[in-house]
C-alpha positions, 0 to 999 in steps of 0.5 A: 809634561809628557803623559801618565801611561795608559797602564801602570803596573807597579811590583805585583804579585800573584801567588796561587795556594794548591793543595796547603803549597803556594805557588808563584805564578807572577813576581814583581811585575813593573810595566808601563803601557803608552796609550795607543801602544800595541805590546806583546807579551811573549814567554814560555808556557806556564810564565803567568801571561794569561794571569796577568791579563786576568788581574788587568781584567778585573778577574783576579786579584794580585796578591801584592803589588798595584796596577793603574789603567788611566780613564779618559772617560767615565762612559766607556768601559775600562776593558775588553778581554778577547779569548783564545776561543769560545768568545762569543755567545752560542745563542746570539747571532753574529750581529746581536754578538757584535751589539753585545757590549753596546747594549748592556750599556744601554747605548742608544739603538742609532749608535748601536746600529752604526757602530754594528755595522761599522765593525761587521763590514770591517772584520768581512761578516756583513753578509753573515750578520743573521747566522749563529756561532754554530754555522761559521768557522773559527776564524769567523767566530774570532772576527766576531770577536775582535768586532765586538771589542771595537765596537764596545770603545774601551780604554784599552784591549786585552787579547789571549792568544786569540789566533792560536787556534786557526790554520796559518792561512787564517791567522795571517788573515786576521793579524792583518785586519787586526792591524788595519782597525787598530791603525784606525782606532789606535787603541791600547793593547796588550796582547798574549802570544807563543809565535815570535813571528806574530809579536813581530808582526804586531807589536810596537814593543816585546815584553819577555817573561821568564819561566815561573815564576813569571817576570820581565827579563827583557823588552824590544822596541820594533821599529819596523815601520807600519802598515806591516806585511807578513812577507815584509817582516820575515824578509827583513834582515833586522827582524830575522835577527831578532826572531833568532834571539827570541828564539834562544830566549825561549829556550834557554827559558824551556830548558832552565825549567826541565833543569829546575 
């Protein structure tokens, strides 16, 4: 008997009421995640990406329809949600950010140090652990970030376009460290973005929205073995392939909307 997924969304809906009009922002969303799978989640501007991480998140609710996350274990948290910016707490240094979620579960000080140092190490922050948010660059802010997530073991991450803000050099930097504690952790993870050449990087299957209101029009299996390069990914006919129909996907999605 194969395994219930990780994530099950079954037929939601989300329906904004602005100024006495409704406004569908999601309709009759149907997903299912595997646990351990990496999907992202690509889609025009405004297609309701964010709002359906937001309901997963526990931070809204679908006006109709249901989803399921399975737990595997009643002592680690359902979720972590990693932001575009603005992630980490001002007043906190790196390491006590890192620790953030380990001690507001009251976490023995052992696992807390072990886990700490563990992430810091892996996201290169080490030697910066004493610093605060205000004297490190955004990139290292989103290392922080992503640290602090591992650190705190939830059943699956929730990611919103955490690299959309940084320079190319950085983003390819911390697509990869990404993807190296992922490959360790293998955690469940969906993941927000706009660039195809990120989903393609990351993903182990595209989800493509349509324009509001936000569904699922489509879905991609990429088979590109792992550990992935940047390089690798854009020098590989299949992929270039599949960049080229995403492309007109998104398109023919933007110009759908300006008619609309």
């Amino acid at each position: 008997m194969s395994e219930a997924p990780k994530i099950q969304i079954n037929h939601l809906t989300k329906i904004y009421f602005k100024k006495h009009k409704a406004v569908t922002a999601l309709k009759d969303i149907n997903l299912s995640i595997n646990d351990g799978e990496f999907v992202c989640l690509l889609g025009p501007s405004g297609c309701g990406k964010t709002t359906l991480l937001r309901i997963l998140a526990g931070l809204e609710k679908p006006s109709a329809g249901e989803f399921h996350i399975r737990r595997t274990s009643k002592d680690r948290p359902l979720q972590s949600m990693i932001f575009q910016e603005k992630g980490v707490i001002p007043w906190l240094t790196v390491e006590e950010n890192v620790a953030f979620g380990l001690k507001m579960r009251h976490m023995p000080k052992t696992t807390i140090k072990q886990q700490t140092d563990y992430y810091l190490e892996k996201v290169g922050l080490k030697e910066f652990r004493k610093l605060y948010p205000s004297e490190i660059s955004g990139g290292m802010k989103q290392r922080v970030s992503i640290a602090r997530a591992f650190a705190n073991d939830p059943e699956i991450l929730l990611m919103d376009e955490p690299f959309a803000a940084l320079d190319e050099q950085n983003k390819f930097i911390l697509q990869e460290e990404l993807l190296t504690i992922w490959s360790e952790t293998k955690k469940t993870v969906l993941f927000i973005t706009h660039s195809i050449d990120e989903a393609l990087l990351l993903s182990d299957r595209i989800v493509l929205m349509s324009t509001q209101p936000g569904q699922i029009v489509r879905e991609k299996m990429i088979d590109v073995p792992r550990p992935r390069k940047v390089e690798a990914i854009r020098s590989n006919p299949e992929m270039e392939k599949e960049f080229v129909d995403i492309w007109e996907h998104l398109q023919t999605a933007v110009e759908k909307a300006r008619q609309s």
